[in-house]
C-alpha positions as a Markdown table, in Angstrom:
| # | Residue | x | y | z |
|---|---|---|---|---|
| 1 | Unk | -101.4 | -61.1 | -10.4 |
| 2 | Unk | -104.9 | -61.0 | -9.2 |
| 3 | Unk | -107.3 | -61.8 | -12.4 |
| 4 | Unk | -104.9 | -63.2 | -14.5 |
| 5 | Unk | -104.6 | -67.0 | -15.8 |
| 6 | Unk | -101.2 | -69.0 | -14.1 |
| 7 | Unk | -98.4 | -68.4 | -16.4 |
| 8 | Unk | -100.1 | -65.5 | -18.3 |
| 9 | Unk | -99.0 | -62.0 | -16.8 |
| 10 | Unk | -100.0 | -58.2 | -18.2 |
| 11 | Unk | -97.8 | -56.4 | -20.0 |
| 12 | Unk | -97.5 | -52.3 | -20.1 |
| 13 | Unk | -97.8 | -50.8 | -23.3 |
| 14 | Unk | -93.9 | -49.9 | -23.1 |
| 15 | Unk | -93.7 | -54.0 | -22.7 |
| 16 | Unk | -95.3 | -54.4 | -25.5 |
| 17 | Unk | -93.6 | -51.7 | -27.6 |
| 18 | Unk | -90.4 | -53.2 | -26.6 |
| 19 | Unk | -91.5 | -56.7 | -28.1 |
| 20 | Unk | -92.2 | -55.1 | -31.5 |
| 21 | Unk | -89.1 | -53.3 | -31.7 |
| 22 | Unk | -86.9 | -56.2 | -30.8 |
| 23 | Unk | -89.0 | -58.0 | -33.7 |
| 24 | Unk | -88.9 | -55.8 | -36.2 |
| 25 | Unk | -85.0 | -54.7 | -35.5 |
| 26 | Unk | -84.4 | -58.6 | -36.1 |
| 27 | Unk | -86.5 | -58.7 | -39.4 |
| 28 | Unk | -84.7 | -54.9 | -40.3 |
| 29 | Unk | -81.0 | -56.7 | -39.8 |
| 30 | Unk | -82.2 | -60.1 | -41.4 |
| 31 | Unk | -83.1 | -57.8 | -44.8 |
| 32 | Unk | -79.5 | -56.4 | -44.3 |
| 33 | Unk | -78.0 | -59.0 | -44.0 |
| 34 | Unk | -79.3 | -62.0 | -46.2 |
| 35 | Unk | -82.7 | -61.1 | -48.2 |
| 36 | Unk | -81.3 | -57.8 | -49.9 |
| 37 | Unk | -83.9 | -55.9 | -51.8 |
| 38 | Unk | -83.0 | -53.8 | -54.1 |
| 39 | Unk | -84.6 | -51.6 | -52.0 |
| 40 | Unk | -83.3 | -48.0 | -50.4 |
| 41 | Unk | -83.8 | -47.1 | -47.0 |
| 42 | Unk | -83.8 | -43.3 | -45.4 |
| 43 | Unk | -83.5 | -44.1 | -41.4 |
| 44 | Unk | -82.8 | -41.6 | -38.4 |
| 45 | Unk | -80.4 | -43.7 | -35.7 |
| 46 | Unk | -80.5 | -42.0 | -32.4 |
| 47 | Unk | -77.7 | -42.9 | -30.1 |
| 48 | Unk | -79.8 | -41.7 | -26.8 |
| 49 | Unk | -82.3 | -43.9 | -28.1 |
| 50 | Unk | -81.9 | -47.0 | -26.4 |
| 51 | Unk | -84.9 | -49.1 | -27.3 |
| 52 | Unk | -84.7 | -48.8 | -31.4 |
| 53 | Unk | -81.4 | -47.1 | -31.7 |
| 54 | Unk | -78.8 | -50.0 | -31.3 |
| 55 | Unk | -80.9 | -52.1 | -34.1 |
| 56 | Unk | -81.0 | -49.6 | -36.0 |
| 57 | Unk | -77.4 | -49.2 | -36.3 |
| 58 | Unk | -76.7 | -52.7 | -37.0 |
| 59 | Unk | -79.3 | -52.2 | -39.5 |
| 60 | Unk | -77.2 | -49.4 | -41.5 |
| 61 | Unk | -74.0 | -51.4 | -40.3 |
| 62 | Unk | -75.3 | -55.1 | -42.0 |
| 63 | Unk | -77.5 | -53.7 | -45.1 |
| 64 | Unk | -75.4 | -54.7 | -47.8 |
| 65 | Unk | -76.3 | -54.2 | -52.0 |
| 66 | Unk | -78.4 | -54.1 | -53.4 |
| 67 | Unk | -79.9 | -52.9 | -50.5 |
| 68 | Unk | -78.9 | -49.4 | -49.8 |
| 69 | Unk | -79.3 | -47.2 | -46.9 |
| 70 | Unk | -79.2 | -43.6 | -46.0 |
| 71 | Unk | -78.9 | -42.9 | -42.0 |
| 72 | Unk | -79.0 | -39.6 | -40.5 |
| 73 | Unk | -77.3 | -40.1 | -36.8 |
| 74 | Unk | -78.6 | -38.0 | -34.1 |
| 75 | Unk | -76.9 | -37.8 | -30.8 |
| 76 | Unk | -79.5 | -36.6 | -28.8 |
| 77 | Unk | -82.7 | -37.0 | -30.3 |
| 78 | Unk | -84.3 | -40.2 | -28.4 |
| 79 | Unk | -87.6 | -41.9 | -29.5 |
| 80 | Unk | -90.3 | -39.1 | -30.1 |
| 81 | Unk | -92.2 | -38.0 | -33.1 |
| 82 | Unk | -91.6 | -34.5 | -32.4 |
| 83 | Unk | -87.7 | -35.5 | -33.8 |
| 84 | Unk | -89.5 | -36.0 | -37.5 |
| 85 | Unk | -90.8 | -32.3 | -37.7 |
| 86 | Unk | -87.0 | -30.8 | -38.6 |
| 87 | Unk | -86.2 | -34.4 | -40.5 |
| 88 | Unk | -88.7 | -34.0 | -43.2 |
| 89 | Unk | -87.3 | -31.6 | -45.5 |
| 90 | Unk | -84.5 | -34.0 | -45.8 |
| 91 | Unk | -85.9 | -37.2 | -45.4 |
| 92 | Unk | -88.3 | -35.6 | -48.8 |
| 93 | Unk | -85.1 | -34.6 | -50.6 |
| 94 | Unk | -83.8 | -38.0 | -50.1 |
| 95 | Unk | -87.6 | -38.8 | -51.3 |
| 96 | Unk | -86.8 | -36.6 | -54.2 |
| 97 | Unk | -83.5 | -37.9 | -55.8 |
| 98 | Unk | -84.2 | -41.8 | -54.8 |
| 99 | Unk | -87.6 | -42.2 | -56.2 |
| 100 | Unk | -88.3 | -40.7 | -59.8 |
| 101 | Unk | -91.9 | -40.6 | -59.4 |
| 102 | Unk | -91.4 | -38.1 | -56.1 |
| 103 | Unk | -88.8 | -35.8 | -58.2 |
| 104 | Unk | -89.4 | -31.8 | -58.4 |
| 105 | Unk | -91.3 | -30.9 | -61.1 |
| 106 | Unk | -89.1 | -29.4 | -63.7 |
């Protein structure tokens, strides 16, 4: 590639995206797996999604106490933000009855 070092090539931005979903699916399934946080976890898995939905199925499939996990599968939802707008209600109920300090005022 004209402009760029021997060895060293340019990467697109989906490159790139790729890269930090690949890393961050391996650090998602290492928590599930062998750290284990009492931590909980609201995720949306879409099966069209092919870059971030496989790792996030092994992530649901591997989390294991006191880690827990709540997945919302989607068959047809791919990668896009535009997904989130009819998630939030209940990704914020979740929110609701996970976290105290997010409760409903009584």
């Amino acid at each position: 590639m004209p402009g760029v070092p021997a060895g060293r090539q340019r990467t697109s931005s989906a490159d790139a995206e790729s890269r930090l979903m690949l890393k961050a699916s391996r650090t998602a399934i290492a928590i599930g797996r062998h750290t284990r946080p009492a931590t909980s976890f609201w995720i949306e898995v879409s099966q069209k999604d092919k870059l971030s939905g496989p790792p996030s199925a092994m992530f649901v499939k591997t989390a294991r106490p006191a880690t827990s996990v709540t997945s919302v599968t989607l068959p047809h939802a791919g990668h896009r933000m535009e997904v989130w707008g009819g998630l939030i209600p209940q990704c914020l109920d979740w929110l609701a009855h996970t976290v105290p300090a997010f409760a409903h005022a009584a």
